[in-house]
C-alpha positions as CSV (number, residue, x, y, z in Angstrom):
1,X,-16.1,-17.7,-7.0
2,X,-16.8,-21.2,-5.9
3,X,-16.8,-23.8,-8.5
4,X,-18.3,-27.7,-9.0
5,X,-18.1,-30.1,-12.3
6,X,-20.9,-32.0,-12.5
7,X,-19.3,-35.2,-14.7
8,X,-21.8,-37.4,-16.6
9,X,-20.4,-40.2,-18.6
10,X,-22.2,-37.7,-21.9
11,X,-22.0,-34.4,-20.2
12,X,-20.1,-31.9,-18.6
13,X,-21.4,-28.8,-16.6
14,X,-20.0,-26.0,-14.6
15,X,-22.4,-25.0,-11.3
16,X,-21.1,-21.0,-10.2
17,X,-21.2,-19.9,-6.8
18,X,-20.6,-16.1,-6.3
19,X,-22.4,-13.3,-4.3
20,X,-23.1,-10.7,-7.0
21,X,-23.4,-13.2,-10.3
22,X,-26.2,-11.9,-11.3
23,X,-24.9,-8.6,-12.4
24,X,-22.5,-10.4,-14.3
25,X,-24.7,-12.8,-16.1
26,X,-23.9,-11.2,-19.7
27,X,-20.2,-11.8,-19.0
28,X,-20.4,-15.3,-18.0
29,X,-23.3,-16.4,-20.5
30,X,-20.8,-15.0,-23.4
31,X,-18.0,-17.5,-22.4
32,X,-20.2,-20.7,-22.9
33,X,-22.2,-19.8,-25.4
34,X,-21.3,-17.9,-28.8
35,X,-24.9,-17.4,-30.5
36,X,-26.5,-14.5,-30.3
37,X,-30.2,-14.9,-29.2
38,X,-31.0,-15.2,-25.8
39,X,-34.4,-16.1,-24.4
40,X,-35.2,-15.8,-20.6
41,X,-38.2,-17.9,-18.5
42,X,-39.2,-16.5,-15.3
43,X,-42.2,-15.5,-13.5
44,X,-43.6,-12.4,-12.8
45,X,-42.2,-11.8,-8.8
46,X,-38.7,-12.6,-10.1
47,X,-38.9,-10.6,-12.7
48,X,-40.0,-7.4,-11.0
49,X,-36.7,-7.9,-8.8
50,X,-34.3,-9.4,-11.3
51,X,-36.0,-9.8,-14.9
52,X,-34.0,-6.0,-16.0
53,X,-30.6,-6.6,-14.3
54,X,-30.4,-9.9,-17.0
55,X,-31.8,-8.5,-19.9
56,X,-29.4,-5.6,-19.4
57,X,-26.0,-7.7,-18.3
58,X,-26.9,-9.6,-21.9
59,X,-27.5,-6.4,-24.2
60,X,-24.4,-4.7,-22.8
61,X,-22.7,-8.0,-23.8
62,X,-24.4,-8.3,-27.2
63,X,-26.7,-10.6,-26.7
64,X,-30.8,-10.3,-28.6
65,X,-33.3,-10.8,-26.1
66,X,-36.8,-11.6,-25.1
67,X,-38.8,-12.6,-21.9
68,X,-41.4,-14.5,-21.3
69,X,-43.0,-14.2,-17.9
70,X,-44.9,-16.6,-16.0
71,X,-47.4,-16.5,-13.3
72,X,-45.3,-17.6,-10.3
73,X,-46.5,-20.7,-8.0
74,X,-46.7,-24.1,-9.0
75,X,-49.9,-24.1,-10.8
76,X,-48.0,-22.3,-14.0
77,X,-46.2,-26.0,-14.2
78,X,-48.7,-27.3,-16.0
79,X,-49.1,-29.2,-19.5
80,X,-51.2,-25.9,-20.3
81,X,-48.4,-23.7,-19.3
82,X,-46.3,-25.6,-20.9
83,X,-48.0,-25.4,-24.8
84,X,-48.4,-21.3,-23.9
85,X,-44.0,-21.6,-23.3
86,X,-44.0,-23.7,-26.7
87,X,-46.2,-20.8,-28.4
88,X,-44.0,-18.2,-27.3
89,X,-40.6,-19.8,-28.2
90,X,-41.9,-20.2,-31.6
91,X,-43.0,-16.9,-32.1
92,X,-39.3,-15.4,-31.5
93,X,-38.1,-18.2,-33.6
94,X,-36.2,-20.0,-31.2
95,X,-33.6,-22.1,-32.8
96,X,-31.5,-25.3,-31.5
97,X,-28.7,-23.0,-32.0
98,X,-30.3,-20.5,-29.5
99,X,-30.0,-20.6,-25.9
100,X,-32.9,-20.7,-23.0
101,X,-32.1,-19.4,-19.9
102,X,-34.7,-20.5,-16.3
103,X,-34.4,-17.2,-14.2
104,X,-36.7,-18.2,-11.0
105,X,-37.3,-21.0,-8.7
106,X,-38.2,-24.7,-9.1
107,X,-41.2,-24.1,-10.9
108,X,-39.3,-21.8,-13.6
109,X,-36.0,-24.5,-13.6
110,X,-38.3,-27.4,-14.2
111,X,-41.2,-26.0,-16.8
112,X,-37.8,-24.2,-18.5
113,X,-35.6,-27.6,-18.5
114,X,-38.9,-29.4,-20.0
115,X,-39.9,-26.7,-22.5
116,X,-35.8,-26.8,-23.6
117,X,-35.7,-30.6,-23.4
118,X,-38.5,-31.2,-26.0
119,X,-38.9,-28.4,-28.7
120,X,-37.0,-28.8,-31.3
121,X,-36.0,-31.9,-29.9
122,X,-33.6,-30.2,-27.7
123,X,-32.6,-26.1,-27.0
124,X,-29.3,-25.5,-24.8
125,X,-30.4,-23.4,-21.1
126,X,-28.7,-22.8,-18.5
127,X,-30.4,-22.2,-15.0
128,X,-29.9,-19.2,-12.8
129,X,-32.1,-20.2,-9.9
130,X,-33.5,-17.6,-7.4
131,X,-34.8,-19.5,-5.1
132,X,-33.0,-21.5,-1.9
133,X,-34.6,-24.9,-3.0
134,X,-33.4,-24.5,-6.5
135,X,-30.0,-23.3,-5.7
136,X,-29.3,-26.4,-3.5
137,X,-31.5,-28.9,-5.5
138,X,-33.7,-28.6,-8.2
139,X,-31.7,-26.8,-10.7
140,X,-28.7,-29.3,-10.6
141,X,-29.3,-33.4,-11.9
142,X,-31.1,-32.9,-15.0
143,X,-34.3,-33.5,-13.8
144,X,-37.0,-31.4,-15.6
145,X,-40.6,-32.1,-15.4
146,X,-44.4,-30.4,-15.6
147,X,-47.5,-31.7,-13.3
148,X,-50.7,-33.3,-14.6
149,X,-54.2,-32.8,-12.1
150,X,-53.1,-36.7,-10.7
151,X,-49.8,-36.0,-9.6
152,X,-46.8,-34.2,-9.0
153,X,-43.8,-34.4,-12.0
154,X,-45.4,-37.2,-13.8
155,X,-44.5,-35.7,-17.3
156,X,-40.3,-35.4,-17.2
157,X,-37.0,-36.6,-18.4
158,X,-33.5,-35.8,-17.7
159,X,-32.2,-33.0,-19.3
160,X,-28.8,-31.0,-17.8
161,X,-28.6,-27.2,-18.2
162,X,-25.1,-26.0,-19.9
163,X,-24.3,-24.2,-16.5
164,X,-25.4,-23.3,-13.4
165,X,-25.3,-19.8,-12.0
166,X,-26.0,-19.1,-7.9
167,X,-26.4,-15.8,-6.6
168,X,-26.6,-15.5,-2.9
169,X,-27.4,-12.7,-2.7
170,X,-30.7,-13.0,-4.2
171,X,-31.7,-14.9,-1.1
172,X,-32.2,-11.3,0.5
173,X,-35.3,-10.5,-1.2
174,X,-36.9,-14.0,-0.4
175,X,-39.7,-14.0,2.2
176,X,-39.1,-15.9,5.6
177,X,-41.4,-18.9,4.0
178,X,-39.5,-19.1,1.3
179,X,-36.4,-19.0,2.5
180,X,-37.5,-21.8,5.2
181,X,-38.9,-23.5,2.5
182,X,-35.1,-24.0,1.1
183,X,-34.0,-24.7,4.4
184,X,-36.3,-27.8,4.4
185,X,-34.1,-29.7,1.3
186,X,-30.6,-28.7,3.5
187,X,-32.1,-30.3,6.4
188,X,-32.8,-33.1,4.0
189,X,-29.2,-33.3,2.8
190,X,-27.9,-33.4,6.2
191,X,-30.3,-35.8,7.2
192,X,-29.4,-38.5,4.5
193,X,-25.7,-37.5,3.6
194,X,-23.9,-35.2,6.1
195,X,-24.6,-35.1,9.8
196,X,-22.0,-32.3,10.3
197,X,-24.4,-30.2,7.9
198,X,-27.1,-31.4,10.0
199,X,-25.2,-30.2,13.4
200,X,-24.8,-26.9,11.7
201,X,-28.6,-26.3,11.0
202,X,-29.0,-27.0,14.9
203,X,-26.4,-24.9,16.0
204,X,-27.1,-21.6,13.8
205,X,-28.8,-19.2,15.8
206,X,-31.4,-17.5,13.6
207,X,-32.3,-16.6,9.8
208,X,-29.3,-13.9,10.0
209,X,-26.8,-16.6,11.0
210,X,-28.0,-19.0,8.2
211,X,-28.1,-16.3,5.4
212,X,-24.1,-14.9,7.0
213,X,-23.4,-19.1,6.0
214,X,-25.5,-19.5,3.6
215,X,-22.6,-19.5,0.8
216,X,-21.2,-22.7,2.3
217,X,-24.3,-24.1,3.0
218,X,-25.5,-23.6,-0.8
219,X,-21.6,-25.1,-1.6
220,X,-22.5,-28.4,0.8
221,X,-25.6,-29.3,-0.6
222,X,-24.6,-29.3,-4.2
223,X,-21.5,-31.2,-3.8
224,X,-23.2,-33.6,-2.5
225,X,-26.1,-34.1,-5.2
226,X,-23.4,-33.9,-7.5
227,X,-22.0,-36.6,-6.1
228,X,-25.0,-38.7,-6.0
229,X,-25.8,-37.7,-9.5
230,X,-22.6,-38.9,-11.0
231,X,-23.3,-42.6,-9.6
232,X,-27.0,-42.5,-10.5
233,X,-27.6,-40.3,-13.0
234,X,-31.3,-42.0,-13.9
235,X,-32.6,-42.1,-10.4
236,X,-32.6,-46.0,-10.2
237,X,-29.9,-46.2,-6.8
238,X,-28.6,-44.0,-4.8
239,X,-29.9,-40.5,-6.1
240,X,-33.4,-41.9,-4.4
241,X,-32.2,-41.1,-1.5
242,X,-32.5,-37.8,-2.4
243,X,-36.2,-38.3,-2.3
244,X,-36.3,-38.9,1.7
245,X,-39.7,-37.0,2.5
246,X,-40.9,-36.3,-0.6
247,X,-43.1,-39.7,-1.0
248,X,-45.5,-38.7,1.4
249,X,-44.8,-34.6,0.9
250,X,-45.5,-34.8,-2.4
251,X,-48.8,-36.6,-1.8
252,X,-49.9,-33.7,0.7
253,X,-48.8,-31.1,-1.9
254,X,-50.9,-32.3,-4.2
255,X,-54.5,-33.3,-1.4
256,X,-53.9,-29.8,-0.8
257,X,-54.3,-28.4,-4.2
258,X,-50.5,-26.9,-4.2
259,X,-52.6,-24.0,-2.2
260,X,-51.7,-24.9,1.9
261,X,-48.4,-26.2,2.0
262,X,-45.1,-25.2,0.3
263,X,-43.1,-28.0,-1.5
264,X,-40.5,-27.7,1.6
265,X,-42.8,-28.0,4.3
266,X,-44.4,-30.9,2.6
267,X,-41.3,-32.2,2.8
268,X,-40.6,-31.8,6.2
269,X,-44.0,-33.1,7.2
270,X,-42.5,-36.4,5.1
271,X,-39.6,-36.7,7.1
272,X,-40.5,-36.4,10.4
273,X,-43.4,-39.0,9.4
274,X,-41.5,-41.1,7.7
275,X,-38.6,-41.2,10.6
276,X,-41.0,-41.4,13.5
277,X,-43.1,-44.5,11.9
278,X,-39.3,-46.4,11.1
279,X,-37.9,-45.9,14.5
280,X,-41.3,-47.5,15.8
281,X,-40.6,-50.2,13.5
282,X,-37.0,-50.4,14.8
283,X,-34.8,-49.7,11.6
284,X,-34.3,-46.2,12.7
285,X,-31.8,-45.0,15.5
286,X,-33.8,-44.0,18.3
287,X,-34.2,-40.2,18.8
288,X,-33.8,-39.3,15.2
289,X,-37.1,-38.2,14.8
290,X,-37.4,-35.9,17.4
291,X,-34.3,-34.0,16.4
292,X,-35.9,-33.6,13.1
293,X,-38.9,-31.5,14.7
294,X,-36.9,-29.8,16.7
295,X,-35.0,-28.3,13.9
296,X,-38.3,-28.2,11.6
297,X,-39.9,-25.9,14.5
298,X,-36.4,-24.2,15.5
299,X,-36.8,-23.1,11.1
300,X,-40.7,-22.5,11.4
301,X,-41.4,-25.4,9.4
302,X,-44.2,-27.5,10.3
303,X,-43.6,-31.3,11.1
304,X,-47.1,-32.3,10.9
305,X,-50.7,-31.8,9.4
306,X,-53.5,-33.7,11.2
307,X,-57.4,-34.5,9.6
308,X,-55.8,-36.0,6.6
309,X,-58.1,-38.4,4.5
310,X,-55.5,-41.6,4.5
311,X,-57.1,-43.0,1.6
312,X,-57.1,-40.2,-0.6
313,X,-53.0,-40.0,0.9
314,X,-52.3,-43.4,-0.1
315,X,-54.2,-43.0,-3.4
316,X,-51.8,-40.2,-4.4
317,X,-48.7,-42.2,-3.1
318,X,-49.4,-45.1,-5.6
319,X,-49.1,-42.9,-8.5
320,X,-45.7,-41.9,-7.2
321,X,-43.0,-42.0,-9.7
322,X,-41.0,-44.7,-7.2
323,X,-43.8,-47.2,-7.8
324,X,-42.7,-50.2,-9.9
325,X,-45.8,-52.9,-10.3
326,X,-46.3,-54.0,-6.9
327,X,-43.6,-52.8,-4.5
328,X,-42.3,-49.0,-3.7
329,X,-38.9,-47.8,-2.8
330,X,-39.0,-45.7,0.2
331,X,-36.1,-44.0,1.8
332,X,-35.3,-44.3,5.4
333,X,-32.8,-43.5,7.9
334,X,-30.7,-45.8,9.8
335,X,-29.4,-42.6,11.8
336,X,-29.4,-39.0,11.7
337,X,-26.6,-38.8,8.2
338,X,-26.9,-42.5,6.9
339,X,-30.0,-42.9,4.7
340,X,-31.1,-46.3,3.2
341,X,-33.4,-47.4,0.3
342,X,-35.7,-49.9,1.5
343,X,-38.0,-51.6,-1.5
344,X,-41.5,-52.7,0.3
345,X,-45.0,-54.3,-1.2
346,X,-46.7,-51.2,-1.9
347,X,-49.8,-52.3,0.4
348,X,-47.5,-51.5,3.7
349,X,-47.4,-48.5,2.7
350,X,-49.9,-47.5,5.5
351,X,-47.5,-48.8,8.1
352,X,-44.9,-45.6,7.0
353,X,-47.3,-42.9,7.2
């Protein structure tokens, strides 16, 4: 089993990496926590696949537990969603001494590390996420968050799960989109952090390749946000970087109702825009952009989206999180493995998109 401490200056935390984990979740759950009542938040596709296999691995290991299932897709990560998870805690008297575990993808991790984060004024979870995207990103760093109708992850805080448990494995039930979808946050990390990641993604040959690697992939990605999250735990330096594509992906995610575009190929969309527009502008190496679509098309991913409305784009953007008063961080390349913050006046915004 592969192993990574994530060390916070006020936190500790283990993140697992083993093919098969999942059927030993009752075993590993029992050496970090010592309670007894165990309450699981996942939505209703992983829980047809994966919802029994917990419950069981607890009870043989002595653990009380109850379920609550959620609709899957991002819509269920909503403030309404949110009071329903509240409701539901309370009713199986859910306890700071109890423990919450996010069985699922992004949507799951974040409404779960929310819901955990604020009742009670704080319920220990630990994430076991299901998902590509989650395994690499979103269930490590502490952030946890819910949507409101005007944007994307505008209710959050940081809040770190007790551990972190990754099953490959569980990548073999996800559908072609979703497992691109993932892909689209390694290209990210190899784009900002690692070109020899990057390199890798080119040279792979297809889905069967990626899934044969896809343990040391999963290991890549998460060193290197766990790097970045123990020099910027807050998200006010380098773990922006981290946020290369998403200014402009989360903006289409939202103009298109959460319904067209998965989070990842927003992304993608972001990054090839974003890289394109900055090597016209000369502060990116020339050549960088192209390699991104190239590896966006070679993973079915789509590097554009024409017929937007810029306004209602640039609308969105300026109720991005990265806003402060007047001027927005934005996070560029230099080259293909080298990213770089760059702070702008939120009005040349425009020339980036």
């Amino acid at each position: 089993m592969n192993s990574i401490v994530v060390n916070l200056s006020h936190k500790t935390y283990p993140l697992y990496i083993k093919r098969g984990l999942i059927n030993e979740i009752g075993i590993e759950i029992a050496k970090i926590y010592t309670g007894k009542k165990v309450l699981i938040i996942t939505d209703e596709n992983v829980n047809k696949l994966y919802g029994k296999t917990v419950e069981i691995s607890l009870k043989i290991s002595g653990f009380n537990v109850e379920t609550i299932v959620l609709e899957p897709g991002e819509k269920s990560k909503s403030v309404d969603v949110l009071l329903n998870v509240y409701n539901d805690l309370l009713d199986f008297k859910v306890t700071r001494g109890d423990l919450i575990i996010a069985l699922g993808g992004g949507v799951v991790g974040d409404l779960t590390g929310f819901a955990a984060s604020t009742l009670l004024r704080g319920i220990p979870f630990v994430q076991i996420p299901t998902s590509l995207l989650a395994q690499v990103d979103s269930s490590i760093g502490g952030k946890v968050a819910v949507d409101l109708a005007r944007g994307k992850n505008l209710i959050g805080s940081f809040y770190h799960p007790q551990a972190v448990f990754i099953d490959p494995n569980v990548l073999k039930t996800l559908s072609k989109t979703f497992l691109h979808d993932g892909l689209a946050e390694v290209i990210k990390y190899g784009a900002i952090k690692d070109i020899d990641l990057f390199l890798k993604l080119e040279n792979l040959k297809d889905d069967d390749d990626v899934l044969a690697n896809i343990d040391n992939i999963i290991y890549q990605c998460c060193n290197i946000k766990k790097d970045i999250v123990e020099i910027d735990e807050k998200d006010t330096g380098d773990r922006m970087m981290l946020n290369f594509g998403h200014t402009l992906g989360h903006s289409i995610e939202k103009y298109f109702n959460y319904e067209k575009y998965t989070h990842g190929e927003a992304v993608g969309i972001g990054m090839y825009s974003i890289t394109r527009k900055s090597e016209e502008l000369g502060l990116t190496e020339v050549g960088s952009a192209e390699r991104i679509k190239k590896i966006l098309i070679k993973y079915n991913l789509p590097y554009e989206v024409l017929g937007l409305d810029r306004d209602k784009i640039l609308q969105a953007i300026s109720l991005d999180k990265k806003n402060d008063k007047d001027t927005i961080n934005i996070i560029l390349l230099k080259k293909l493995g080298d990213a770089f913050i760059k702070n702008i006046n939120s009005s040349l915004m425009n020339d980036y998109i």
